[in-house]
N, C-alpha and C positions, 0 to 999 in steps of 0.2 A: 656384656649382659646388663650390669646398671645402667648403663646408658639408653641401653633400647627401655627398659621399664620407667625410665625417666623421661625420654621422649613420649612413650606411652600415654604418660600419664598426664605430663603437660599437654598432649594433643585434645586426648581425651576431656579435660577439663576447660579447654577453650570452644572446643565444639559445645559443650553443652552448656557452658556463658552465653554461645551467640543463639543456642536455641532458647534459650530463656529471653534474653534481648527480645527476640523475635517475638515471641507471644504475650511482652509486655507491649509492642510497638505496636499492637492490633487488638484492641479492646473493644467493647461494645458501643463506647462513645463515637469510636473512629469512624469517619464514612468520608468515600473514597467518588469523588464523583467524576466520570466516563465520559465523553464526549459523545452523543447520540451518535449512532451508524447512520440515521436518518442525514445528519449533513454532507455526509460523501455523496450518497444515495441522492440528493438532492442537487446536489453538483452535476451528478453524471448525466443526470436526468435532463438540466439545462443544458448540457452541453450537446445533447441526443438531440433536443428541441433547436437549437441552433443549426445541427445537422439540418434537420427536419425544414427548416425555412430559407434554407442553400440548395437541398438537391432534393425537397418531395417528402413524400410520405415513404418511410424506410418500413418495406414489408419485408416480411421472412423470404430467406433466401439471395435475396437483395446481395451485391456486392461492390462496394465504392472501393474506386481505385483514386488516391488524394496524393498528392503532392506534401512532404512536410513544408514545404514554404506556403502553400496556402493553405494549407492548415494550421500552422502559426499566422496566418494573418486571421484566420476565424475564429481560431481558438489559442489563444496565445498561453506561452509555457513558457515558466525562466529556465530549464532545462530543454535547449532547442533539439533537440535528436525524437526518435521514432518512439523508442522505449519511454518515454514519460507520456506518451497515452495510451498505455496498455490495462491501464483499468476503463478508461472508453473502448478501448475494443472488445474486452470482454463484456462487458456490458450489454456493446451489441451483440456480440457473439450469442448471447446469453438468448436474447429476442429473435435471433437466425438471422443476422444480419453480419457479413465482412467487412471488414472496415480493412484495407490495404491502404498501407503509409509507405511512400516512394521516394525515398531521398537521392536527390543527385551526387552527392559525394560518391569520389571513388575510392575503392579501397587500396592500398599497393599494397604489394608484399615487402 
């Protein structure tokens, strides 16, 4: 039983150090500056545009079926596989546009 009221109470008193901590580390002085969403957003959007002067004007409903080899020669990623342009696809997706990425690697079991 003293044990537990002494774990208790050293828990208890370290939690409430680090919530002090905490609301001395964020005062009215402090500002905290974000990186605009606007430069993703402006990425994806050149990269839409690259789309756009390879295979046309991309309407709604549209669907591109791409190679990742030449999509890394268009759009080049140090991440060479499919999933590192999955915020360009949803992008398009977003506009109603498919974007299908085709790798020839095969899988084994």
């Amino acid at each position: 039983m003293p044990f537990e009221n002494l774990y208790r109470i050293a828990f208890e008193e370290r939690k409430n150090s680090n919530q002090t901590e905490r609301k001395e580390d964020v005062g009215a002085d402090s500002h905290i500056e974000v990186a605009p969403y606007d430069i993703m957003k402006d990425a994806t959007e050149t990269e839409i545009g690259i789309l756009e002067e390879r295979y046309g004007e991309l309407k709604e409903g549209m669907v591109l079926w791409i190679e990742l080899q030449t999509i890394l020669e268009i759009i080049p990623r140090k991440r060479q596989r499919t999933d590192a342009y999955n915020k360009l696809v949803s992008a398009l997706k977003r506009r109603g546009v498919t974007l299908c990425i085709t790798s020839r690697k095969k899988k084994s079991i």
